[in-house]
C-alpha positions, 0 to 999 in steps of 0.5 A: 378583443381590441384585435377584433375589427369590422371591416368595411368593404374598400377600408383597407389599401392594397400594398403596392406591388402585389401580383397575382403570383403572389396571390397564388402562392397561397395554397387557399387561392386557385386558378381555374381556366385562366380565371383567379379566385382569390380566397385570402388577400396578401395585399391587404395585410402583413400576414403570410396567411393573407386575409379572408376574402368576402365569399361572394368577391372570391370568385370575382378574382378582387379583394373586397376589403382593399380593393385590389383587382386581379390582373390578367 
């Protein structure tokens, strides 16, 4: 179970470098009218499925677990 963490809100640092083209080439996350929701966070981790994003950030278009803000 050691695999198994609770994460606190701001916890994690964002990779830098990450754009939002590479948060959107995941298929969980999307683009609506120029807005970026983001359901999985690359930049928070080395998996290429990303981490899940807390739902009620998704839509704010930033990770709540690193903090990492959508660019526009």
């Amino acid at each position: 179970m050691s695999e198994f963490r609770d994460y606190d809100a701001g916890e994690l640092e964002a990779r830098p470098g990450v754009t939002r083209e590479d948060q959107l080439a995941l298929l969980a996350n999307w683009e609506s009218k120029g807005r970026l929701f983001l359901q999985r966070c690359v930049a928070c981790t080395d998996s290429p499925r990303g981490r899940e994003n807390y739902m009620p950030a998704v839509s704010s278009g930033t990770c709540a677990w690193c903090g990492w803000p959508e660019v526009a």
